[in-house]
N, C-alpha and C positions, 0 to 999 in steps of 0.2 A: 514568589512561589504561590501558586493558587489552587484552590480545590475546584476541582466542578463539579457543577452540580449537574445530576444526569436524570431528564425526565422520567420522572416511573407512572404518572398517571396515563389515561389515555387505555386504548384496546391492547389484549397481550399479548407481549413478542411468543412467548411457547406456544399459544394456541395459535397464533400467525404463522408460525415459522412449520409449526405439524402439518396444517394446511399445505404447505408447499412441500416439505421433504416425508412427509408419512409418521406413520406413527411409531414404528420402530427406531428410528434415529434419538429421538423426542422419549422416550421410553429409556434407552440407555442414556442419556443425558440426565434425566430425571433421577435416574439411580446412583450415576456418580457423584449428583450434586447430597445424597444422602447419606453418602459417605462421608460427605467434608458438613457438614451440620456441625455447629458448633466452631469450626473455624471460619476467621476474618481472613479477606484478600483486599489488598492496597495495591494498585496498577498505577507507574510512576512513566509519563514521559514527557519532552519539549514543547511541546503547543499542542493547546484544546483547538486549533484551528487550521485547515491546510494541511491534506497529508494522508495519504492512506492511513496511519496508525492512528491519529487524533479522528478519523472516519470507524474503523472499525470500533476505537474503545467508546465513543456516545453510545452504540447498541450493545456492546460485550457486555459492558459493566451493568447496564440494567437487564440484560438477561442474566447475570447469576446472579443479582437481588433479586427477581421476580423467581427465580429454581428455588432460593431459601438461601444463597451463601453470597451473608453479607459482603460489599465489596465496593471500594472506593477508587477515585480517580484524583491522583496529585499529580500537578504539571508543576516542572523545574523547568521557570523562567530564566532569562539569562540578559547581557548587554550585546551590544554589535560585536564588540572585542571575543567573548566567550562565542557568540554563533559567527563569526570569521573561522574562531580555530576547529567547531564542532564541524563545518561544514568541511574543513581541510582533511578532517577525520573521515567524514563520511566518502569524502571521495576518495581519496587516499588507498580506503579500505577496496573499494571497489577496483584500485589498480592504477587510478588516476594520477598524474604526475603532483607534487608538492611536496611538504616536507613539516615538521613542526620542531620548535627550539626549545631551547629550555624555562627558556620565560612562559612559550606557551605551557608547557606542560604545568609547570608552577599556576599559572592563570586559569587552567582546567578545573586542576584539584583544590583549586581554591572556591571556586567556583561550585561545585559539588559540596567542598565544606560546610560551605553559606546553607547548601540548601538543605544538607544532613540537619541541618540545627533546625530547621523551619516547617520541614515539610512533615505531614503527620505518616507518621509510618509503623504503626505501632501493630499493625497486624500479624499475625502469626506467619502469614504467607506472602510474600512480596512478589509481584512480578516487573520488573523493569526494563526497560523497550529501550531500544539502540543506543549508543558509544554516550551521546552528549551525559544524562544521569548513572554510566554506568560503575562512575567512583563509588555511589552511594553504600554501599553493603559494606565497603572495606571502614566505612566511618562509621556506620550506625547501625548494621547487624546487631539483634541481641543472641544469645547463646539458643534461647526456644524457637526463633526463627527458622523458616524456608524461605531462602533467596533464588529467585531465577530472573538470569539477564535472559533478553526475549533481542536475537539478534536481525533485523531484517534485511540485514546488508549479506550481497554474495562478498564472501571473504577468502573464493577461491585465487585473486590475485593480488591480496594486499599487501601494500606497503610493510615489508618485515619491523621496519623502524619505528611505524607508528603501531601496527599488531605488538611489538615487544612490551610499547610504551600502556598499552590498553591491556595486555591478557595478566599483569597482574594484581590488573581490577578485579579482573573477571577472576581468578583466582581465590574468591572472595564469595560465591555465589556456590549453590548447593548441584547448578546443572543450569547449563544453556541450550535454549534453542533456537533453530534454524530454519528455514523455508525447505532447504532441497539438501542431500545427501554431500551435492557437490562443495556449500559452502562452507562447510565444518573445517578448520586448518587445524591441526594439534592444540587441545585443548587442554588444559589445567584440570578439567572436572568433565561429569558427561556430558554429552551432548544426546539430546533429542529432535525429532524433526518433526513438524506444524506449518505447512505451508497456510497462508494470512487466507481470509477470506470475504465474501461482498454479504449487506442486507438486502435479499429481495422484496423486503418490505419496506424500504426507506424511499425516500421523494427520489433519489437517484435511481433507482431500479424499479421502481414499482409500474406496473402497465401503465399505460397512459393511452387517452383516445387520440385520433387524429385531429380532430379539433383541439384540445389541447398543447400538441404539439404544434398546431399552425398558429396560437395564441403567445405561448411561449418565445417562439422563432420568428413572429413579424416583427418587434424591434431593430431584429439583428439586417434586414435587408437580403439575408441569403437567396438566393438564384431559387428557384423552383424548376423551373425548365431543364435544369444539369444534373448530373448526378454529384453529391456531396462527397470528399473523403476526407475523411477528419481525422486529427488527432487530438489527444484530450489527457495535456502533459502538463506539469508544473513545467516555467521555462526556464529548462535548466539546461547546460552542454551536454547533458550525460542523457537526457532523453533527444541529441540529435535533431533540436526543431529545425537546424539548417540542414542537413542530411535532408531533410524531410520534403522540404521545398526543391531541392536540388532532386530529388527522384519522382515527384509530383510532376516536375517540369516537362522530366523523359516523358512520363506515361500521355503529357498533355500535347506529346507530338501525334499522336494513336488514335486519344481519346477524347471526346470533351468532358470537361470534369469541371467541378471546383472545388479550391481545396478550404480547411477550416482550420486554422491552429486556436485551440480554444485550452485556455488552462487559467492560472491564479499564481499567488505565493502563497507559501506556510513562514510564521512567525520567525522559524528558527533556519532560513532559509538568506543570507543576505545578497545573493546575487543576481536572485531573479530580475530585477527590474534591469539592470545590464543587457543577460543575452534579452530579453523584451526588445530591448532598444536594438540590439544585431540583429534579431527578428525583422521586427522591421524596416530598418535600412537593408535588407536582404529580399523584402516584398517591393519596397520601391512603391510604383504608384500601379503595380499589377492590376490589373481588375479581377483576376479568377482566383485569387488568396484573398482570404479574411481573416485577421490576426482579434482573436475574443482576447481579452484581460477580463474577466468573470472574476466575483467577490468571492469569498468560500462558503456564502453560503447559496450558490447557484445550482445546489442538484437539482430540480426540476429542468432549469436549463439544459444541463449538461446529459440531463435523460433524452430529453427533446432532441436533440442533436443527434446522441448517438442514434436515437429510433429512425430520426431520416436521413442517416449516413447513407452509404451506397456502401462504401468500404469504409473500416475501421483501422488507422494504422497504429503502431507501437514502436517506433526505427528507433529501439534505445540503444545505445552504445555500450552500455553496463544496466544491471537492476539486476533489483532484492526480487521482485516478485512481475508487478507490475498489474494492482489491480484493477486497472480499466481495460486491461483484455479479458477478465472475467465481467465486468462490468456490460462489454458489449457482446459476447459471447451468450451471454444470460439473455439480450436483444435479441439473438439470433442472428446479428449483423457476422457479415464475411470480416474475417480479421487478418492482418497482414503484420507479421510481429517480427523484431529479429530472434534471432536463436541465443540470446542471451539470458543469461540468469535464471529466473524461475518461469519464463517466458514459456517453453517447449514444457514444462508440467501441465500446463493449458493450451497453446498449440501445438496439438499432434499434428505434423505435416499430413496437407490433402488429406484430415480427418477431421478436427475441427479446427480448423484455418489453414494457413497458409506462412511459412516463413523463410523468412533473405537473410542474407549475410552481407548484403552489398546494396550502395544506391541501386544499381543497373537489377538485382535482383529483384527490388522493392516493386521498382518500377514494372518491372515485366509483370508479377504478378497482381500490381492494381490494376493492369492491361486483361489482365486473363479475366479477374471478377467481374471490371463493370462490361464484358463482354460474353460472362457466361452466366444469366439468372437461374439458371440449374445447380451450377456449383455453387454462387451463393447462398439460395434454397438448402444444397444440403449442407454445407459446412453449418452454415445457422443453426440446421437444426440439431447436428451431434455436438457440437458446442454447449448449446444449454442445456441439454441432458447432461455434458461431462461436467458444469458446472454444479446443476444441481446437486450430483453426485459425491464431487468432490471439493468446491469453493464458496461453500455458502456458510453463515454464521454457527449454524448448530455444532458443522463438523470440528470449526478452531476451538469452540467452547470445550466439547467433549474433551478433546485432546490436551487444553489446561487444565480439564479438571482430571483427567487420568494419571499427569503429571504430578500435581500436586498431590492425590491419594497415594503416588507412589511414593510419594518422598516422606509421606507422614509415616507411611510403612515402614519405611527404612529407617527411620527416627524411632521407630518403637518397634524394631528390632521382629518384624510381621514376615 
């Protein structure tokens, strides 16, 4: 179990973040964070590394130190055995075929036990992020507490046996929340909704010159002369990186292209190196697929990339959110996403992007972009307006800390 430590020196994220979203956003952020004055927030998940959520809590959490409300970050490490069964959950949840026993379930919570006793959690306000620590409240709640499980997973199609085995966790907690309206299943306590969101100020978002980017991407060999389409996935089945190749292929009857699978693993993730390995026995000795394995700490990179994509895909199978279509949307890049999960709350179809339901779908529409720089043009550009709008750090903040003022109301009876 470890604490991290979350940079706070350096230029500041509110006067960065005002900069890019205005001063009204920043203005009401600054007023809720005055209401919780005086109270501590403890943010609880699986790995500081790898991971949309271990990405957004490095800047969340120093942005509500830096508003005034103290706020800490404890990760609930785990063995191979515990991220076998967490990963069973996570997909499970999402609809995915598996199943867990009874030993696992016993192995869970024991596992949570370990980390109730260890992890400092003494804060008045706890927020706790997806299934793997979401034992934690039923062990180590005190009576003054607010508990919120923070769920990223769509839960519109899960697994009833493992939802049974999990919702009397959650049972336990003051109010959950969810990315999109859809994934809420019958809940024990309320539910709220907080779709996740990106840093335009981090090395992964932040502009970058052209030079730069050709400084960045000479190691990697990539083509200059083709146009790039990439995707930029943890390798996992559920983000389809063979889907992906298999609809790349179509478009490359059409088009000339080349493609980019570029992703990593997160700690608490045990199969990545697998599909990696089906990856690439699936490219073979191709020449116009590049398969990146990048460390986790490659944003610079992975900016670089998406800035001289051509097209940006997303062929997830299932997802929570998925946010590297806000990630390249923020780019202005053309994006091609499936109609999954919290996907279509950032691609509006032929508004800002483009989305399939099918390889043969995928494909036709990588065909239309690298063949209309008009429609790329303007998808790009109501993209990062809908981002700015709606997917960038200030908005997720506000909406923790609106949460939690409501609950302190509701604790004292306001």
């Amino acid at each position: 179990m470890t604490l991290v430590a979350v940079r706070t020196e350096g230029d500041s994220l509110v006067d960065g973040y005002r900069a890019v979203v205005g001063d009204g956003p920043i203005r009401i952020l600054e007023s809720l964070a005055r209401q919780l004055r005086g109270h501590r927030i403890a943010m609880v998940n699986s790995t500081a590394t790898g991971g949309g959520v271990a990405e957004i809590l490095h800047r969340l959490v120093r942005l509500l130190n830096e508003l005034g409300v103290p706020t800490t970050w404890e990760v609930m490490t785990g063995d191979t055995r515990f991220y076998g069964i967490t990963k069973t959950i996570h997909n499970t949840l999402h609809g995915w075929p598996g199943a867990l026993s009874e030993e696992d379930h016993a192995y869970y919570l024991a596992m949570n036990r370990r980390a109730a006793e260890s992890l400092a959690l003494d804060a008045d306000l706890v927020l706790i992020h997806d299934p793997q620590p979401a034992g934690l409240a039923e062990l180590r709640r005190q009576a003054a507490q607010r508990w919120v499980w923070r769920c990223h997973i769509d839960l519109s199609s899960a697994n009833s046996a493992v939802w049974d085995f999990l919702a009397p966790r959650i049972a336990h907690y003051d109010a959950a929340v969810f990315s999109h309206v859809t994934f809420v299943p019958p809940m024990p306590v309320p539910a709220y909704l907080a779709p996740p969101s990106i840093d335009p100020l981090s090395d992964k978002n932040r502009e970058l010159d052209e030079s730069e980017v050709e400084e960045l991407l000479a190691p990697f060999g990539l083509p200059t002369r083709r146009p790039l389409v990439t995707q930029v996935s943890r390798f996992d089945r559920i983000k389809d990186p063979i889907g992906v190749i298999d609809a790349f292929r179509l478009a490359r009857r059409r088009e000339e292209a080349h493609l980019v699978l570029a992703g990593g693993s997160a700690d608490d993730d045990p199969e990545g190196a697998e599909v990696l390995a089906e990856v690439r026995a699936k490219v073979g000795k191709a020449s116009d697929v590049t398969v990146l394995l990048l460390p986790p700490d490659a944003h610079l990179v992975i900016n670089a990339l998406q800035r001289r994509s051509t097209v940006v895909l997303q062929k997830s199978l299932r997802e929570g959110f998925a946010l590297t279509v806000s990630e390249a949307l923020w780019k202005r890049r053309a994006v091609v996403a499936s109609a999954v999960g919290g996907i279509p709350l950032q691609v509006i179809h032929e508004r800002t992007g483009l989305l399939a339901r099918s390889i043969e779908g995928c494909a036709s529409q990588i065909i239309r972009l690298l063949r209309s720089p008009e429609l790329r043009r303007r998808l790009g550009g109501e993209g990062r307006e809908h981002v700015r709008d709606n997917f960038l750090h200030p908005r997720e903040a506000r909406d923790y800390l609106a949460l939690f003022a409501r609950l302190i109301d509701i604790a004292h009876g306001s």
